[in-house]
N, C-alpha and C positions, 0 to 999 in steps of 0.2 A: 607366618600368619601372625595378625596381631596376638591372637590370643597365646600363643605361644612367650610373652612376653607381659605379664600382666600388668596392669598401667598404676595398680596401686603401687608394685615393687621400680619402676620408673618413675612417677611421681616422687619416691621416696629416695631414689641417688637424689637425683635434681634437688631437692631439698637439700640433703646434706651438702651437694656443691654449694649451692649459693649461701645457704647460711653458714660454713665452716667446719662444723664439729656435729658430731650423731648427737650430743645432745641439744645443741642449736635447732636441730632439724627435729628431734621430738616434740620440742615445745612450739615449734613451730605449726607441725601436727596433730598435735594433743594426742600423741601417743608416746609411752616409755621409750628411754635409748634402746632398751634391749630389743621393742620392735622393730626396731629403725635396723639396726645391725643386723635382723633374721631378716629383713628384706634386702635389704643389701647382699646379705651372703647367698640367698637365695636364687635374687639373679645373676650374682656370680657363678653361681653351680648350672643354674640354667643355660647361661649364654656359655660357658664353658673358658671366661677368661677374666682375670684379677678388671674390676672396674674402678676402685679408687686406691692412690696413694695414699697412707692413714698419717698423711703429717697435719701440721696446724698453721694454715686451713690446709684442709681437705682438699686434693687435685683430683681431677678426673685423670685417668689414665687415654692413653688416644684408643683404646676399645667405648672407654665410659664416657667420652668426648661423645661419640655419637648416641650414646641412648641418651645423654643431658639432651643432644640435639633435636632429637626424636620426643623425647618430653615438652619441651616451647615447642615444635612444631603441634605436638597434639594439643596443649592449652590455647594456642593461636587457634586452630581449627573449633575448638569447642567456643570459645568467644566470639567468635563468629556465626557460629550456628544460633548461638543464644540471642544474640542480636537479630538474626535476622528471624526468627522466632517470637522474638519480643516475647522473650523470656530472661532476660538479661537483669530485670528486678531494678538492679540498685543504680541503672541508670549509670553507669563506673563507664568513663572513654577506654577507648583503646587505644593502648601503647607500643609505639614501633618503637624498638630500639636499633639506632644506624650507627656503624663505625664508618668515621669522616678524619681524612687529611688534612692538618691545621690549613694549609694553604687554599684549597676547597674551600673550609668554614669561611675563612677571610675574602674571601672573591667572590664565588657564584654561588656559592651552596645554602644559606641563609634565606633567599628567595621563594627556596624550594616548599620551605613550609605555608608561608603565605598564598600559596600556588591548590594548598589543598582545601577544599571547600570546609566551611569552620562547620557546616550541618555533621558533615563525618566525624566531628566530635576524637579528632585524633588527640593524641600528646606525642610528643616527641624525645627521646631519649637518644641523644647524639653522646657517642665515645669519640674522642678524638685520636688519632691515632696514627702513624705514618702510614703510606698509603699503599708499602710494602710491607706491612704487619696486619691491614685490617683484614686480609681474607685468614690470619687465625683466630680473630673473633668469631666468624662468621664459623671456621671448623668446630669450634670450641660449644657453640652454641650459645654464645653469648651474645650477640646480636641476629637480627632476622636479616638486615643486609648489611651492604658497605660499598666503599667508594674504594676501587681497588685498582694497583698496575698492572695485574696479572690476568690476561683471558683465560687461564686456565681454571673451568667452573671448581670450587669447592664441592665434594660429594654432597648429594642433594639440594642441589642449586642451580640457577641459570646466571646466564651471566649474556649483559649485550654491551657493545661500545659506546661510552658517551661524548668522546671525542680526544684532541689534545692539547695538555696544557701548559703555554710555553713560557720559560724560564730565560731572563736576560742574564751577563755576564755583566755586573755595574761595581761603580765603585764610587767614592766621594771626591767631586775633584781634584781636593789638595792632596788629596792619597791615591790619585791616578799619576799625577804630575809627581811625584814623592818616589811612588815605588813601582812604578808601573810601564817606568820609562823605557828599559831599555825591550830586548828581543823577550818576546813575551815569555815564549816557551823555559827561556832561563828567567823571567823575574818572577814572572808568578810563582812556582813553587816557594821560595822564599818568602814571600809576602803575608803576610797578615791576612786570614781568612776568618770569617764567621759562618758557625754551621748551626744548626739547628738544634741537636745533640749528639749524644754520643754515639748512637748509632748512622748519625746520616751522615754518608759517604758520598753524597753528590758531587758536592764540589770536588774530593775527590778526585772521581770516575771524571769530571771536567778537565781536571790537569793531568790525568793519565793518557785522554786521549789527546791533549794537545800535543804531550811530549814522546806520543806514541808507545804509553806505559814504561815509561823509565823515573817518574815521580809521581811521587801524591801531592797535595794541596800542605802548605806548610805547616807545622807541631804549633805553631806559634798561632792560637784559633780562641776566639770568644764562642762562647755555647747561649745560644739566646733562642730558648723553646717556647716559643709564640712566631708567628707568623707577621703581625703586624712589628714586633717590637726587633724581629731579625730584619726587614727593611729597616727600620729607624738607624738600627746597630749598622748598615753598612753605608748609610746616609750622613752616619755622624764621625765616618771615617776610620772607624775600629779597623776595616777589613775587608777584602772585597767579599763578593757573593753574586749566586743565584738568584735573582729576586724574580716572583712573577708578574708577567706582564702585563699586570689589571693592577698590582700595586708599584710599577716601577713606573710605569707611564707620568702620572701627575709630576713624582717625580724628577722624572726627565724632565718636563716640562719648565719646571719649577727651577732647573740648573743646583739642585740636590745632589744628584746623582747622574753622572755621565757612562757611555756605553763603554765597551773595549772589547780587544778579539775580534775588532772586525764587525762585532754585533751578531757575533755568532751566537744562534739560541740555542738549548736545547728543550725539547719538546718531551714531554712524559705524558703519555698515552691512559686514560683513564676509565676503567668500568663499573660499571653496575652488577653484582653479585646479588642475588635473593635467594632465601629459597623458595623449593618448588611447590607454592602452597596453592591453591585458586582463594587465596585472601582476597578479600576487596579492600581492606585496609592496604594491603601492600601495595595491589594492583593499581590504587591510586597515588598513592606517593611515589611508583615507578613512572607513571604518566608523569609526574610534576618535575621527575629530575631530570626527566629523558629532554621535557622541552627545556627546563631549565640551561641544560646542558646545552644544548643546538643552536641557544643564542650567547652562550656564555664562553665556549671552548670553540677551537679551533676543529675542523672537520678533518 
């Protein structure tokens, strides 16, 4: 039961997460560290399990993952009640914060806010994020949704398909002609690739399956973490890549960048994560990405 969990000693992790340090979070509160620490321990003894790691900053542990989660979910709910109360006073919009996949940001996703009616008086707080990392914002409670590869909902969340979004094999012509020439399966691992960072293994999982997992994508790799400026990088011949197909098109067109592989694509399947809130803030920026999405990604 709620009360079982008292919401001044929830209010007061979530403080301490976001702002850092118990004394961060005091001043925050206009109450002493030492209060801040007796609620803290408090519902640690309560819920019966350690809820923050005491480094600098302050992590939630994945028990105090969900009561921060639980905390923005009950502040979204009272924001909402005040508004529609019109008791809201200072007149203050409401803020959805979304974690979004640089390539989403660069292609269809941007739309989405323009989509939402400006009377709603929203703001928008976009994290960027890869788009196999943002359902642990969403765990973390650090965002209310995100743009995610994984159907699997995050606890206290829904989750529905927005489509999929498909990825060319391209390269720059004098670096197709150069290094691209011979049986692919042997030239590409060698070749010159551009990845996004360090954690993105696409391209990768690309050359694995061509060569039937006997190679990765070659050590010899530019890292260029923007979306717009990794099409540029494979345009201007660094290396091949992934490019998506809303930015490789013009491209193409343009004799930039030519296909290879056959034009074999791959596709990355993309969802919609919330949580389970009956917001109307949410409920309407879900309506704007759903259609955003059905004319922007592949079905």
């Amino acid at each position: 039961m709620m009360t079982d969990l008292p919401l001044d000693q929830v209010r007061t992790l979530l403080a301490v997460v976001d702002e850092g340090t118990f004394d961060a979070a005091a001043a925050a509160l206009h109450v002493t560290p030492s209060a801040v620490s007796q609620r803290v321990k408090a519902l640690e003894q309560r819920t019966g399990r350690v809820l923050l790691l005491r480094t600098k900053p302050v992590r939630p542990t994945e028990s105090g993952e969900v009561l921060v989660r639980l905390a923005r979910q009950v502040a979204r709910l009272e924001h909402d009640a005040y508004a529609e109360l019109g008791l809201s006073g200072t007149g203050e919009p409401t803020r959805v914060s979304v974690a979004v996949n640089a390539d989403s940001l660069a292609t269809w996703f941007l739309p989405v806010l323009s989509r939402v009616p400006a009377e709603s008086r929203l703001c928008f707080e976009l994290r960027r994020e890869d788009e196999d990392h943002t359902a642990a914002l969403l765990r973390e409670g650090v965002v209310m949704a995100a743009v995610t590869s994984s159907p699997d909902p995050v606890p206290g969340c829904s989750v529905r398909a927005l489509g999929r979004m498909r990825y060319l094999p391209v390269a720059a012509p004098d670096f197709a002609a150069r290094r691209l020439g011979g049986p692919l399966e042997e030239v590409l691992p060698g070749a010159p690739v551009v990845a996004f960072d360090r954690r993105d293994d696409f391209q990768d999982d690309f050359v694995r399956r061509l060569t039937r997992g006997r190679s990765n994508a070659s050590a010899l790799r530019h890292y260029v973490p923007t979306s717009e400026g990794f099409a540029e990088a494979v345009a201007a011949g660094l290396g091949w890549g992934l490019v998506p197909e809303a930015q490789a098109e013009p491209l193409l067109r343009g004799g930039r960048l030519v296909p290879f592989a056959g034009g074999r694509a791959t596709d990355v399947p993309l969802y919609w994560q919330q949580w389970k809130l009956d917001s109307p803030a949410l409920q309407q920026v879900a309506r704007a990405v759903t259609a955003t999405a059905a004319e922007a990604l592949r079905p």
